[in-house]
C-alpha positions in Angstrom: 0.0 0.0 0.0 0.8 3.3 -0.2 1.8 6.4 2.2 -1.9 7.7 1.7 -3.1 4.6 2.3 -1.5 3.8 5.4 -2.2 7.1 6.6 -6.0 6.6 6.3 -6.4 3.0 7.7 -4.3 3.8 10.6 -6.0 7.3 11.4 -2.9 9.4 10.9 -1.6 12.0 8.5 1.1 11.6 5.6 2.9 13.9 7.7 3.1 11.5 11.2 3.6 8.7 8.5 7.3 10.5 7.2 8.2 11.8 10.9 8.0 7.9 12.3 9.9 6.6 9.1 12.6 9.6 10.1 12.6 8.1 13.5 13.3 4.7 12.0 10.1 3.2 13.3 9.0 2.3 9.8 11.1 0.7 7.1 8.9 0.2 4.3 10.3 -1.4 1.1 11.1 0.9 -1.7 9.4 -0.6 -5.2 11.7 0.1 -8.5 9.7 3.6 -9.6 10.9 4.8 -6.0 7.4 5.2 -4.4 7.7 3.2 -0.8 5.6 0.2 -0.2 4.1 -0.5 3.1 2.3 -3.4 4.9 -0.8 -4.5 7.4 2.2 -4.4 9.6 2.8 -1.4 9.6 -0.6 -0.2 9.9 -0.4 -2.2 13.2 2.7 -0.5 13.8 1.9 3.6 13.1 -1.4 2.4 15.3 0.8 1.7 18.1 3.1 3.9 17.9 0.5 6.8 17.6 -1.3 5.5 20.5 2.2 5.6 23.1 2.8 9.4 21.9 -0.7 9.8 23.3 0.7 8.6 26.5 3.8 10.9 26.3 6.3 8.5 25.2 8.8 9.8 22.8 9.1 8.6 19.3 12.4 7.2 20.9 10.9 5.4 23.7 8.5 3.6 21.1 11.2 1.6 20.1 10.9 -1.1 22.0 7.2 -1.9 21.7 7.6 -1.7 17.9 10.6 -4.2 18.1 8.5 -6.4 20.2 5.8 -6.5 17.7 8.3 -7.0 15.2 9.2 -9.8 16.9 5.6 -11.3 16.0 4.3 -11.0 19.3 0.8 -10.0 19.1 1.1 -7.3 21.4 3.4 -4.3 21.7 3.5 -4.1 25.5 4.3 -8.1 26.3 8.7 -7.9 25.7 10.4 -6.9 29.2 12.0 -3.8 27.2 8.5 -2.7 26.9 7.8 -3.8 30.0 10.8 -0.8 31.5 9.7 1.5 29.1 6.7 1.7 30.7 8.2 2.0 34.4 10.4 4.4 33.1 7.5 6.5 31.8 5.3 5.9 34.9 8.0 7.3 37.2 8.4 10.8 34.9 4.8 11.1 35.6 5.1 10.5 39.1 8.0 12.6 38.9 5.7 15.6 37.1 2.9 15.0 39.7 5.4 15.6 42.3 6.5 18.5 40.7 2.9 19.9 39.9 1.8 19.3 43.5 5.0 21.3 44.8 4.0 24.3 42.7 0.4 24.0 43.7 1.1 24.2 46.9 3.7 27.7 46.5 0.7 29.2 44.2 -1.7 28.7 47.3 0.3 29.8 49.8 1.3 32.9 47.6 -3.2 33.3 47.0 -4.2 33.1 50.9 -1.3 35.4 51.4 -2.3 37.6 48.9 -6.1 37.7 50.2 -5.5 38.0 53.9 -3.2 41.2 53.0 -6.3 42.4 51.0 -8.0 41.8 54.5 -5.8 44.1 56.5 -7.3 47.6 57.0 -6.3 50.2 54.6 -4.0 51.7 57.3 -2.1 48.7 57.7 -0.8 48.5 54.2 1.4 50.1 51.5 -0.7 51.7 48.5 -2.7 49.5 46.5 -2.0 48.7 42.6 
């Protein structure tokens, strides 16, 4: 099939389609007049791979769900490298939520501090804004 072809069956554009063959997720054959040639696997594979960016993997981190199913497993996620590569990304969102929670806390601290100086009589405080 063809790169518009993949595209549509895997619900992606041309575009994603040339940007995961740059990463080297997709090695489609090349037929003599040039024009590449791809397969039902790698519909499977721009599926998949389009479904871990939605989880905030890198095209990098894909890698080793795509060499799992390359290894004619039937799912991506089965292969201990996949396996990591999801620990891996579970602990950066840990890490974010830590992070997130941090700042929420400073941003209400800096709000009720904010408000109760509002709450101080007029004589109390510097000039307002």
């Amino acid at each position: 099939m063809h790169i518009g072809d993949l595209a549509a069956e895997a619900g992606v554009t041309v575009k994603a389609v040339r940007y995961y063959e740059s990463q080297g997720l997709l090695k489609p054959e090349r037929q003599p007049n040039g024009y590449r040639r791809y397969t039902a696997e790698d519909v499977v594979i721009v599926r998949e791979v389009k479904a871990l960016l939605s989880l905030g993997l890198t095209a990098e981190q894909t890698y080793p769900f795509i060499e799992c199913l390359r290894a004619g497993n039937d799912r991506a996620d089965v292969c201990p490298a996949s396996l990591t590569a999801y620990r891996l990304r579970i602990a950066e969102v840990d890490r974010r939520i830590a992070e997130l929670t941090d700042l929420r806390g400073k941003l209400t601290g800096l709000l009720a501090d904010a408000e109760n100086w509002r709450r101080r009589p007029v004589h109390e405080r510097p000039a307002e804004c």
